[in-house]
N, C-alpha and C positions, 0 to 999 in steps of 0.2 A: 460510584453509581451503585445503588445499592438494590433496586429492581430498575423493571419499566413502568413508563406511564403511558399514558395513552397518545402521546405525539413520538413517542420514541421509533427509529426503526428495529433497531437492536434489541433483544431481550439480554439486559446482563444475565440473569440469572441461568439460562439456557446458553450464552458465553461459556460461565463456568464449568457449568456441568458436562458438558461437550471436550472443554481441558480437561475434566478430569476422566473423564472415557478414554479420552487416548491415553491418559498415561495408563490407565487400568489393560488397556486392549496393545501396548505397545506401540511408541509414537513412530508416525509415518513421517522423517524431519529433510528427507532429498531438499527439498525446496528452501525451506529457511537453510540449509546448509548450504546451498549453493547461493542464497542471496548475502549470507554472512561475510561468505568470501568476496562476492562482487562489492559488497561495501567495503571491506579493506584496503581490496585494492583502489576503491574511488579516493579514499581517505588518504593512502597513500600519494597519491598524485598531487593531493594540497602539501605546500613548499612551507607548514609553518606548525608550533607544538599547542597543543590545548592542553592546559594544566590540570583544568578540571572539566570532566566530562560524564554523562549521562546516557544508560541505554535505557530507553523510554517503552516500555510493555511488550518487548521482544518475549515471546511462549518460552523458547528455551534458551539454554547458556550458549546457544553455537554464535550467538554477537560480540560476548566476552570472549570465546575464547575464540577467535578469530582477531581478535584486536589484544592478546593478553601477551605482556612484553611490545607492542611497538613503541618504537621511540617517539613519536610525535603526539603522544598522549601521557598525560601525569597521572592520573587516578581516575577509575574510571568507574562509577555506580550503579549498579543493575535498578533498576524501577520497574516492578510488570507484577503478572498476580498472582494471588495464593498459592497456584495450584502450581510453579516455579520455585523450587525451593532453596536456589541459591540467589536468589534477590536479596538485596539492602534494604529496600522497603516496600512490602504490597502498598499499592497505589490505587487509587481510582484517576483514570483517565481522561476523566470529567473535568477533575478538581485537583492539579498537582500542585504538589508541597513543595515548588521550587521559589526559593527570595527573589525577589527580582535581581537583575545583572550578578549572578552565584555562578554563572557556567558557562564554558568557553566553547562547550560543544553538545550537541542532544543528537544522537543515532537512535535510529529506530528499526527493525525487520515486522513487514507483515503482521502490523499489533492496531495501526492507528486507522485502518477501513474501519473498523467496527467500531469506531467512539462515534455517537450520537451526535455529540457537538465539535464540530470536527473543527469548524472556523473558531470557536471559542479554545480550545486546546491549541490549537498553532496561535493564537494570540497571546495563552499563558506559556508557552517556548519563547515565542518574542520577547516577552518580558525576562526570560529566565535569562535570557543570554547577555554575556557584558556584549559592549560596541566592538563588530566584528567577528563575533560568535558565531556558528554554523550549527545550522540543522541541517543532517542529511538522513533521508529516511526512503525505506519500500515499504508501499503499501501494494494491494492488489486491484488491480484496474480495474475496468467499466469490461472488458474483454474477458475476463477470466470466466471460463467455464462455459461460455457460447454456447457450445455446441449442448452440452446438458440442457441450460435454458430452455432450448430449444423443443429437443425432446419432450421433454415435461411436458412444455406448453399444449404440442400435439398430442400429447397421452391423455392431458386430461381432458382437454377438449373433446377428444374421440370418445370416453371412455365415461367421463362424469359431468358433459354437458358446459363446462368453464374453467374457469384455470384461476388455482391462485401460486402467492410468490413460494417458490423452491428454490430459487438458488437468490442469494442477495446482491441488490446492486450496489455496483463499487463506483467511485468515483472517477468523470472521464478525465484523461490527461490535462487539456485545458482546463478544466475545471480546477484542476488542483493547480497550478500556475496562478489564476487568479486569485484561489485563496490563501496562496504565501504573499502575494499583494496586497492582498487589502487584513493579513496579520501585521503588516508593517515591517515585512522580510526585504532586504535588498536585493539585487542582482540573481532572484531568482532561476531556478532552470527546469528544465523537469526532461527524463526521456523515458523511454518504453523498452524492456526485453519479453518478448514472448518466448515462451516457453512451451513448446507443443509435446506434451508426455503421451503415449502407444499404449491401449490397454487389449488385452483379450477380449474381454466382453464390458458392458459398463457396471455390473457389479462388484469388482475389482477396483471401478474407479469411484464408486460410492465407500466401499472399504477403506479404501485411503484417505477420502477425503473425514471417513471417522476418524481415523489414527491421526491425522492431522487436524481433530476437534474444532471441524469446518464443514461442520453438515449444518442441515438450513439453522439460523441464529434469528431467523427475523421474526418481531414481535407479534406481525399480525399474520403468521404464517398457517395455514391449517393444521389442526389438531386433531383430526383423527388418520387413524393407522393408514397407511399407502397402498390400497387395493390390488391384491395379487392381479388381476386384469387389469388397471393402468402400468402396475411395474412390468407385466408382459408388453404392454404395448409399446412402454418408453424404450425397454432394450429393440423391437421391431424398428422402430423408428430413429435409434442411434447408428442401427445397423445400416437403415439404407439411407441413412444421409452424411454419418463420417465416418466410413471405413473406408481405409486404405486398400489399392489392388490385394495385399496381404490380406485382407480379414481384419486387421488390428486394427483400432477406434481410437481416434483423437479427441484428447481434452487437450484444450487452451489454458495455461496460465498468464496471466499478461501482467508484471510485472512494474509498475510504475515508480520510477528515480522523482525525486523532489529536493533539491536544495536552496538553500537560503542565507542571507547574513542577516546580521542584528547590524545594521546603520552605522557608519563610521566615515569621519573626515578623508581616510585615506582610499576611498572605496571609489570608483570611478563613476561619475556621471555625466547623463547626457545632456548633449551642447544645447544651450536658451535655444527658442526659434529664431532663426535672422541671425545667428551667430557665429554662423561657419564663413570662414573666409575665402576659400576656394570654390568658385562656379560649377557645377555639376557639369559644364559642357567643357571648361579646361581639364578635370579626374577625367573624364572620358577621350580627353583627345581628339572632339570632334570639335567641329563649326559650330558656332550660335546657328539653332536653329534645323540643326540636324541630329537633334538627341533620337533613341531609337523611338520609333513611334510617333515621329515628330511627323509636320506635313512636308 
């Protein structure tokens, strides 16, 4: 993705440059560190080895080395951008360079909310994966950063009359279940961890979300400077709606699990209609005719 156009939500080029601030200003990585690990151990709980495997626009290396030496992985290739400098190959996220059926497995942290075309990239993983293949990935949910949204929204409104997008939206959980469905993903799953971080004040939680090169990304987001009198208003307004009896102020990270198989004969499916041979009222042990709710 080489800029934006005019249907895009994402500005790549304000992506980038956003990565490359945090590495300049010193990256804030708590979050991808602790989803690195919750993916390993997901990974570990599959009973079976991926020979060849891919980490798909992860920002930093804490995916590789969270997964570097497990035994149920043979080789494993970093894909993500420029501004990572122990990748295998900068990629655009649009358009991956993977053959079709080349990979046994695609992991992702926190990289694939911000692709434009989010149904077309899980349809080129589908294709990349042989039969039986897995993708498991975090992205950042529909929930993440709530309570900021919110704030904004009242800052600007009180302060310049309207509001436009500051914080970006992420896709809701459902939503991303159907769209490992209609990639042509098997035995889909999807769950949710939140993640509720404590700040002093919300300046602190705008710092971070610089060092973590997750400040606003979106294309048609407003461009000029942030009004010392709306940024007064937004911290007024964080304060009297998520602080804690402490005084400390809650930010939401909402966390979204996605996994998936690439199609295979040994993979289980569900029973034709009219094809189960057991009565729903003998599994319940009741009489015909006294199922719950029955008359």
């Amino acid at each position: 993705m080489s800029g934006s156009n005019p249907v895009d939500i994402f500005d790549a080029r304000a992506l980038a440059a956003r990565r490359r601030r945090a590495l300049a200003l010193g990256p804030e990585t708590f979050l991808l560190d602790r989803v690195a690990e919750d993916l390993a151990d997901r990974l570990g709980a599959v009973k079976r080895r991926f020979e060849t495997a891919a980490d798909l626009g992860t920002p930093t290396p804490a995916l590789r080395e969270a997964l570097a030496g497990a035994d149920m992985i043979g080789r494993l290739f970093a894909f993500g951008p420029a501004e990572r400098v122990d990748v295998d190959a900068v990629i655009d996220p649009e358009v991956l360079p993977f053959a079709p059926e080349s990979l046994d497995l695609v992991v992702s942290a926190l990289a694939l909310q911000t692709v434009n075309d989010l149904p077309g990239a899980l349809a080129q993983i589908r294709r990349a994966l042989r039969p039986d293949g897995l993708l498991l990935a975090a992205f950042f949910g529909s929930g993440t950063l709530m309570e900021l949204r919110e704030a904004f929204a009242i800052a600007e409104s009180d302060t310049l009359g309207g509001v436009s997008p500051r914080v970006a939206p992420f896709a809701d959980l459902r939503d991303l279940g159907g769209l490992l469905q209609r990639a042509g993903l098997a035995l889909p799953v999807t769950d949710v961890d939140r993640v509720v971080v404590r700040y002093g004040d919300p300046l602190a939680l705008l710092h971070d979300l610089r060092r973590m090169g997750a400040a606003n990304p979106l294309a048609h987001r407003r461009r000029a400077p942030l009004l010392r009198k709306t940024l007064m208003r937004l911290f007024e307004v964080y304060a009297e709606r998520f602080a804690d009896p402490d005084g400390r102020l809650r930010a939401t990270f909402e966390i979204a699990w996605v996994s998936g198989w690439a199609p295979h004969e040994s993979q289980q499916k569900p029973l034709r209609p009219g094809s189960a041979k057991t009565r729903l009222a003998d599994a319940l042990k009741v009489p015909e005719g006294k199922l719950p709710g029955g008359d």
